[in-house]
Structures are given as C-alpha cells and as structure tokens.
SETI-296737 format. One record per residue (C-alpha): x, y, z. Coordinates in pm, whole numbers, padded with zeros to 5 digits, always signed. Layout:
N
XYZ ...
% end
This chain:
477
-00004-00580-01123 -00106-00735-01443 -00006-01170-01438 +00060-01345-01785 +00004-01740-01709 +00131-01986-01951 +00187-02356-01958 +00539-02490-02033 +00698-02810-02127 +01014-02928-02055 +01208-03265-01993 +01140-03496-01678 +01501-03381-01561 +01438-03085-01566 +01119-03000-01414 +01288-03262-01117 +01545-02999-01070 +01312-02717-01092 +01113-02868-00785 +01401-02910-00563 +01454-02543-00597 +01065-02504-00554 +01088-02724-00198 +01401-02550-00110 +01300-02169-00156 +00966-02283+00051 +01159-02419+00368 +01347-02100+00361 +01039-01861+00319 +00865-02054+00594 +01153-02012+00821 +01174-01650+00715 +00799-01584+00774 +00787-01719+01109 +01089-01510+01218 +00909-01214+01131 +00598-01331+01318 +00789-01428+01637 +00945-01097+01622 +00631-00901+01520 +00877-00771+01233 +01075-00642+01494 +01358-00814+01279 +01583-00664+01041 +01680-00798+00704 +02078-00793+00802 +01930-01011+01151 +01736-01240+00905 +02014-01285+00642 +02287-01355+00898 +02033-01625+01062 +02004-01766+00717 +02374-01855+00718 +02352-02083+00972 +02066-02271+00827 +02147-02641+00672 +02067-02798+00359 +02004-02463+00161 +02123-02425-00145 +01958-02198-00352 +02176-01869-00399 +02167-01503-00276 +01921-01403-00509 +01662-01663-00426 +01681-01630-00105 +01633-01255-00113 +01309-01344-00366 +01235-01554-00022 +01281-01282+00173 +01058-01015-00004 +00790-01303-00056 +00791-01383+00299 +00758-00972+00441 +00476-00966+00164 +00300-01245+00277 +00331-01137+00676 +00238-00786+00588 -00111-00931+00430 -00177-01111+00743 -00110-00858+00956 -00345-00575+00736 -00648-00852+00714 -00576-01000+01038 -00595-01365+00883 -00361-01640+00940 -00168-01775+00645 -00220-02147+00545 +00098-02236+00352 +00006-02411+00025 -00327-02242+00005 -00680-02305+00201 -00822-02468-00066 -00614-02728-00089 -00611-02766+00312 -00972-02798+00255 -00957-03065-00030 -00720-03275+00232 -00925-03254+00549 -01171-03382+00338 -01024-03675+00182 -01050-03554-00169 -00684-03553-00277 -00425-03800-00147 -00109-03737+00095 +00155-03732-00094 -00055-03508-00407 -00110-03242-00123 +00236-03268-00079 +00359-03212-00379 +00096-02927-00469 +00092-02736-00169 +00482-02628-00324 +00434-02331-00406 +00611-02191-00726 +00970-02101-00734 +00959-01702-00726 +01222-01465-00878 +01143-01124-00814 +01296-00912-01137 +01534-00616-01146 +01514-00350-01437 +01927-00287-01441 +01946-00662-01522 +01754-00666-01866 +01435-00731-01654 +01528-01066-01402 +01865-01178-01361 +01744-01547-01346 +01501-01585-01671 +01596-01459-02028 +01282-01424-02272 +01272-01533-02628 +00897-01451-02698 +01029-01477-03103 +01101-01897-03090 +00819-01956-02778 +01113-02046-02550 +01282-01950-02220 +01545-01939-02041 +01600-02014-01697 +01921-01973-01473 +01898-02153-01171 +02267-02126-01079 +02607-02051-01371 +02618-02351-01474 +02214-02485-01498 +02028-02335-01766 +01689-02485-01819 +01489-02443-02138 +01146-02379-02135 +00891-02426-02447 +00607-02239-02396 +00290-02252-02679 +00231-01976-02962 +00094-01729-02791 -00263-01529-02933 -00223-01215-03082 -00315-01038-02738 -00103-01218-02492 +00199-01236-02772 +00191-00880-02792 +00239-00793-02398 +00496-01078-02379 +00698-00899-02662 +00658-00551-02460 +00774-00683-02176 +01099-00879-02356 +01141-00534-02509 +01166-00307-02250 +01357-00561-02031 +01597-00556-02292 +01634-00207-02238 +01684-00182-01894 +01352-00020-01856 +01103-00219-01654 +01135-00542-01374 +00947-00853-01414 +00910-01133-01165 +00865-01450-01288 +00760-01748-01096 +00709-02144-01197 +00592-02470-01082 +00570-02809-01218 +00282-02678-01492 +00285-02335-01567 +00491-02045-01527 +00368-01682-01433 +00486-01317-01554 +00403-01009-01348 +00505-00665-01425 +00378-00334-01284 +00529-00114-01486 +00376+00047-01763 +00431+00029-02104 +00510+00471-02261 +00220+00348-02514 -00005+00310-02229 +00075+00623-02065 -00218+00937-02066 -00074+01261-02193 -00283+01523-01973 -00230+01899-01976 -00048+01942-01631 -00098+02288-01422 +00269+02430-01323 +00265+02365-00943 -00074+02272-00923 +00002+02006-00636 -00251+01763-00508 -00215+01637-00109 -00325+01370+00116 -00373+01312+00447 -00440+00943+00535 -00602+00835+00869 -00800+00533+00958 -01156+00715+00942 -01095+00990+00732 -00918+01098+00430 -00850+01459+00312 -00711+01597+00029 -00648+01931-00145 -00549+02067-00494 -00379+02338-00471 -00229+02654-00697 +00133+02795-00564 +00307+03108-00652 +00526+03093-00310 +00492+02949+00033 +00276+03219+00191 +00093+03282-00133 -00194+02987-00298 -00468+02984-00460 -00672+02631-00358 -00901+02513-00615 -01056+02202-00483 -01070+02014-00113 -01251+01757+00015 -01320+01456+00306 -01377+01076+00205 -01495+00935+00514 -01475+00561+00560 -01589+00547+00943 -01901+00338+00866 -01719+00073+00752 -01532+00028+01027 -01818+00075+01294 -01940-00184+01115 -01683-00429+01160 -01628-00349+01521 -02023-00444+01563 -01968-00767+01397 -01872-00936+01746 -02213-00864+01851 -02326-01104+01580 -02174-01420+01791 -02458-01338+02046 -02752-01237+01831 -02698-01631+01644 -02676-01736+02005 -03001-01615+02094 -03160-01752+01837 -03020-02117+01932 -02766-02168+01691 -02469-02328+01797 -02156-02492+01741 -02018-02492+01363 -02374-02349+01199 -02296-02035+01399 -01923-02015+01345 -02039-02103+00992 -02274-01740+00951 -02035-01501+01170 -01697-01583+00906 -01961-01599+00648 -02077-01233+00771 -01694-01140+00894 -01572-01174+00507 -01875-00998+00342 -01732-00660+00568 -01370-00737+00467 -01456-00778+00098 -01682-00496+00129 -01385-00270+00255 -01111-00374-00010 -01366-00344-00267 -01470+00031-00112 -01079+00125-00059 -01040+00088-00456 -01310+00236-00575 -01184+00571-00291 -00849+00530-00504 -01051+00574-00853 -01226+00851-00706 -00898+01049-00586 -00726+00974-00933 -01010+01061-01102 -01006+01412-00970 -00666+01482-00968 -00665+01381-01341 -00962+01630-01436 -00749+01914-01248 -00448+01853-01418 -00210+01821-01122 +00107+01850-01175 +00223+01641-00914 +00055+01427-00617 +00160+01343-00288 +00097+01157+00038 +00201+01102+00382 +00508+00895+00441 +00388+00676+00732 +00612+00350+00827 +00375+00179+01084 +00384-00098+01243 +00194-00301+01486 +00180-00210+01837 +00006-00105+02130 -00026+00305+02064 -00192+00316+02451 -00528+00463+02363 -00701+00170+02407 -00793-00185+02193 -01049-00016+02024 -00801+00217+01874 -00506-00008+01813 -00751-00238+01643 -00829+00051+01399 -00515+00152+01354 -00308-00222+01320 -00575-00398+01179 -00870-00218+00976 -00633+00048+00872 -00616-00054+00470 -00369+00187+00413 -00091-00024+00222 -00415-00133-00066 -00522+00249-00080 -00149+00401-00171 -00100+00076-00374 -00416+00123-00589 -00343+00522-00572 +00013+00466-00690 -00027+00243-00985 -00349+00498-01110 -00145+00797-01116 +00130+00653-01315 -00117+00619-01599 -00101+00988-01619 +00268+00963-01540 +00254+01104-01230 +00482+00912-00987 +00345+00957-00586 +00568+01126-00327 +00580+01047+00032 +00650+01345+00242 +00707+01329+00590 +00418+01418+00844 +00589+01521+01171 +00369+01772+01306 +00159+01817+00997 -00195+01788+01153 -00043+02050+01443 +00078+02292+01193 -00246+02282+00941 -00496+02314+01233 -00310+02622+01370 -00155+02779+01080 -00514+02767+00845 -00751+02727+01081 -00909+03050+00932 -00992+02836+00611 -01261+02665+00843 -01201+02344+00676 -01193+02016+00926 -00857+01865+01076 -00784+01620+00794 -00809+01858+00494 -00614+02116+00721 -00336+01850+00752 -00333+01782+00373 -00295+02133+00300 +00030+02171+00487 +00173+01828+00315 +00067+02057-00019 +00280+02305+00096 +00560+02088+00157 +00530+01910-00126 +00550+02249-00325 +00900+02304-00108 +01005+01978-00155 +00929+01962-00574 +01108+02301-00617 +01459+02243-00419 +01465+01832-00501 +01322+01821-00856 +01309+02204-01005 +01622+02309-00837 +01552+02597-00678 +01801+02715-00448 +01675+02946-00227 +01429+02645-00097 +01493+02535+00261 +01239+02447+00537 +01090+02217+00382 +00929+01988+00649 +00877+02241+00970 +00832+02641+00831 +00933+02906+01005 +00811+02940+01378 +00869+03274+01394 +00731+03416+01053 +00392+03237+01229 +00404+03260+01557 +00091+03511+01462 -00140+03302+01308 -00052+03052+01586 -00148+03280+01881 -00471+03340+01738 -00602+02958+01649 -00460+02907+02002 -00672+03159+02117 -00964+02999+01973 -00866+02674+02105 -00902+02888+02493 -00523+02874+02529 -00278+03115+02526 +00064+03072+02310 +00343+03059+02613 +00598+03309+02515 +00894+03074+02584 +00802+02896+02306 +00984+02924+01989 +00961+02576+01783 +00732+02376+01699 +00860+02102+01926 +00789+02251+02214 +00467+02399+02112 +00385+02022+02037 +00490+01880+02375 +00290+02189+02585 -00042+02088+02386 +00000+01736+02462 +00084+01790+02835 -00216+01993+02866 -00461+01796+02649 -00519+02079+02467 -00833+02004+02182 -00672+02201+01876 -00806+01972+01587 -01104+02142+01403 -01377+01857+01368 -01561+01800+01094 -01900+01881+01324 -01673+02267+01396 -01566+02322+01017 -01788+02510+00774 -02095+02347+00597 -01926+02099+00300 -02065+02211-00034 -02205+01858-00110 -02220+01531+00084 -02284+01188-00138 -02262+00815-00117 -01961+00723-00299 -02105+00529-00624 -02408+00409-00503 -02653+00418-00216 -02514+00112-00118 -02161+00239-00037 -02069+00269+00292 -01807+00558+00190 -01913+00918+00230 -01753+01212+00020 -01766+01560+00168 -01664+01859-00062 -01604+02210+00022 -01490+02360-00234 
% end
C-alpha cells in the first residue's frame, strides 16, 4: 500500500471540529477492539454493530463507524499474527510519557489517532473526501451539512502526479482510497494500481500456478492443462521456512542462558526482547522476500492465472499440543505472505484466487503419489487442478465443468487403492467418497503424507538470497 503524507491548513474551527470526530471515532474503535479481544473474534460484525447502538455520546455516522470497525479487526488481527499487545496512541509516545519528556495533557492530545475513512471505488473513490489536486484543496464531509476545506501546499512534480492519478481514477469509479487526518497532516493510501503501471507479459493458455500454504512449508506448482486427467507440469518446488521457526521456539531458552551468566532483572529482559524482535523482523523480512521469489517465477513462466488456498483461521486450541497451536496461531505469517503475494501479481495483472482446500492434501498424496514429489507440492497440485476446473466453468464458461472441489471417487478409486497400498493399508470396499475415506484414515492414524525425507531427490537445494537466510528452496523440477 503506497501512503501520500501532506500537511494541511485550515481554520482554528475547523481543525476543533475535526478533533472531536478524531476523539470520537477512537472511543468507538477502542470499544470495538476490546470486544473482539474479549471474544477472541468470536464476535460478528451484526453482534458488534447492534452493541454499538446502545453506546452513548457517539455521534459520528454509519460510515465512520464502519471505518472503526475495519480499523479495529485490522489492528486485532496484527496482534494476534505477532503476538504483541497494542498500545493505543503508539509506544513511542508511551515511552516519551513514562519518561517525563512530553506533558499530560500533549500525550493526550497526540496519542488521538487520526480520523480514518476507509474509501469505496463506486463512490468516486471515498464517500467522505472529494479531491481537487488542480487548486491544492480538499474537501471533507464530515456529516450533509459540514464540509471542511482543506489547503494543502503545491505539490512536486512526483507527488502531484500520483495525487492527480488517484483524483482521476476515483473520478471514474475505478480505484478506493482511504484517507485519514489529524490536527497536522493528512494521509492518502491506495492499493490499487494505476493500468500505466501494469506489466504486459505473454500469458500461457491454462498454464495455472498453485499453492499450498502451511506453517513450515510451502509448495507450489506450474502447471500445463489440456483436461482434468491430462497435464503437462513444468515447474514445482518446496520453500521451507522451518528454521525460522525452530528458532523462535528456542528463544525461551535464552531467559536461562542470560541467567546463568548473572544477569538479572531489566538488563536481561532488556537482551531477550532485544533478541525476541531481531527473529520477528527476521521472519517478516524473510516472508517478503518468499513472496518476490514466488512472483518472480510465476512471472518468468507466464502463468496465466495463480491461485492459493482459501484458509479462514482463527485462533484456537487445534488439540495437538502448545507447540503446534503456537505455530499455527502465532508464527504462522500467513495473512503478510498472501498480502505481499497478492499485491505482486497484480503488477502482471494477475488477480489471486482462493480455492477451497477440503481434503486437498488427502487427495494429492493419494491421487499423485506416483509423481514422488513430497506432501506439500502434492497438495498444490490438486488446488492446480481445481483451479483449472474452477477458471473454466466460473471465468471461461465452460459448461460441461462440474466437480470442481472433490473429483470423482469412482473414476479414482484406482490410483487410490494403490498409494493406499503403499501406505500398508488396504482401500475398504464400502468406501465410496472421499468423506469417508477421510474419516477411516484418521480413525486409524493412517501415515499417508509423502515426506519430504520419502519424495525423490529435489533437483537443487539453496539458501534463499543469501547464506544468511534462514529460508530454504527445494526444486524438483
């Protein structure tokens, strides 16, 4: 997301009226964020709006509240992936207070934070704020009946050019905007790209690439279609991230290496955040350079279209231990990685489906299992072929398309009985779905994922980058 910041000027009046709506929208995304957290998000946004109605002394409209309201899921959802608390105002200026070094009623006033407006494309960009980029002015609608100028300074060539893009295509109904202001400057984010920015590449007719996202491991395969049973794949591959978070789960061990050397108190609590935020910034910076290294080879195979997993996840105890739901709630960076993947492709105007996984890693172990290829590029070749299902009835119109999530049982029972076989397990012949061949596994324990110790040798196995990385990349083909 790419943030314009620019100072503004406007009368005493004015920006008075602008931080009662600032103050306002806070108490309410405060009181939102907390529901959430008391409810582990176990709310709904119908639960949290009708709650809202019964609050007093708010009275900012619908559509700043619902700015509130994404704001406040956003803002929960970041604690929740890097397990941090949120400090409301900011922890610098927390810090600056505890310390003395800015007054009581300046930390009240600045820990505010701006009035947001999140923007809507059908309504010429944000239904709040109209742009005049021409005379350096906006305009801001705070309710029908206050309008508030703004007088913003002659933008440089640079900045004046993506300000008149964005007033341009808003006009035409063609991209959001949110727009967000305080007592000093205001701020303009888009995510959208401008057509001028888009890459024209030569795109492969249904030359599909697939992920399949878990906490350790990532797969993915490019593959050629002609039909369902017939494909040609011409590239597959593992990104393995399972160092970095070994690495984090040793970090508690840290507490009692300081301790045995005889440091205590705040100098040790001091060196383990110090040592705790070096791993986390070392996995957000990893995660994006993983996303750069799956667009960049989806872009030099000229995929046609790209697709992951359509996983809605939320915290909880998944009863295989904390180790495991710490991995999976916690270290699991799986919102950044389809976020950075997502706003890559659409350079190449590509836009990301999610297709739905049920029984995807059951299906590709047993149904291509002869490919020799380990569990998670197994999985991603069965969310290829249901991508390629899924692209030709919902976006090619095909009409002889059906089954797209679960394929036929029947057609491969087969190929079934055989990786079964393999497995030391023999396919029960009351079993006809894929349901039921799911629960019998399950009940028995049965081992039917290929590991990446079982598959075939990879082709090449490198650091990702640089020797430094702690992100492996297996290829196989």
């Amino acid at each position: 997301m790419l943030t314009i910041k620019l100072p503004y000027s406007s009368s005493k009046e004015n920006k008075e009226i602008i931080f009662n709506f600032q103050k306002n929208q806070n108490n309410l995304t405060k009181f939102i964020f907390n529901r959430l957290k008391d409810t582990n998000y176990q709310i709904n946004d119908k639960e949290i709006r009708n709650q809202i109605k019964d609050l007093n002394n708010i009275f900012i409209d619908s559509w700043f509240k619902d700015s509130a309201l994404i704001k406040a899921k956003a803002m929960f959802n970041a604690s929740e992936e890097y397990d941090r608390k949120v400090i409301f105002g900011g922890k610098k200026l927390f810090i600056k207070r505890c310390q003395n070094k800015i007054s009581k009623k300046d930390f009240q006033i600045q820990k505010i934070p701006p009035l947001f407006i999140v923007g809507e494309a059908p309504q010429k960009g944000n239904r709040k704020v109209v742009l005049n980029i021409e005379n350096n002015k906006i305009l801001l609608k705070l309710t029908k009946d206050i309008h508030i100028e703004l007088k913003i300074p002659k933008a440089k060539h640079i900045r004046k050019d993506y300000l008149q893009r964005i007033q341009d295509l808003a006009i035409k109904r063609l991209i959001p905007f949110t727009f967000s202001i305080n007592q000093e400057r205001i701020f303009i984010s888009f995510e959208e790209l401008m057509p001028s920015d888009l890459i024209k590449i030569n795109k492969k007719q249904n030359r599909i690439m697939a992920l399949d996202l878990n906490p350790n491991f990532i797969g993915y395969s490019i593959i050629d279609w002609t039909n369902e049973e017939k494909f040609n794949i011409i590239k597959t591959g593992l990104i393995s991230i399972k160092e970095i978070n070994d690495k984090e789960f040793n970090i508690k061990s840290i507490k009692y290496e300081l301790k045995k050397q005889g440091i205590f108190g705040e100098a040790r609590k001091e060196l383990f955040y110090k040592k705790y935020s070096h791993i986390k910034n070392k996995r957000k910076h990893e995660i994006v350079e993983v996303a750069k290294q799956l667009y960049n080879i989806g872009k030099s195979h000229n995929i046609e279209y790209f697709s992951i997993e359509k996983l809605d996840m939320k915290s909880k105890d998944h009863k295989k231990g904390t180790k495991y739901n710490r991995l999976v709630n916690n270290n699991w960076s799986r919102n950044l990685l389809e976020h950075q993947l997502e706003k890559r492709f659409k350079v190449i105007d590509i836009k990301m489906l999610r297709i739905l996984p049920n029984y995807s890693s059951l299906i590709g172990n047993l149904v291509y299992r002869n490919l020799q290829f380990p569990d998670p590029i197994l999985s991603s070749i069965e969310i290829n072929r249901r991508t390629f299902k899924f692209v030709g009835k919902f976006i090619k119109k095909v009409k002889n398309y059906d089954r797209i999530v679960l394929p036929s049982f029947k057609l491969l029972r087969k190929a079934v009985s055989t990786s079964l076989e393999e497995c030391g397990h023999k396919l029960n012949p009351d079993i006809h779905n894929w349901k039921s061949l799911g629960d019998e596994i399950k009940t028995l324990k049965l081992r039917y994922r290929v590991s990446l110790a079982e598959a075939k040798s990879p082709s090449s196995v490198l650091r990702l980058k640089s020797s430094k990385s702690l992100v492996k990349v297996f290829e196989f083909c």
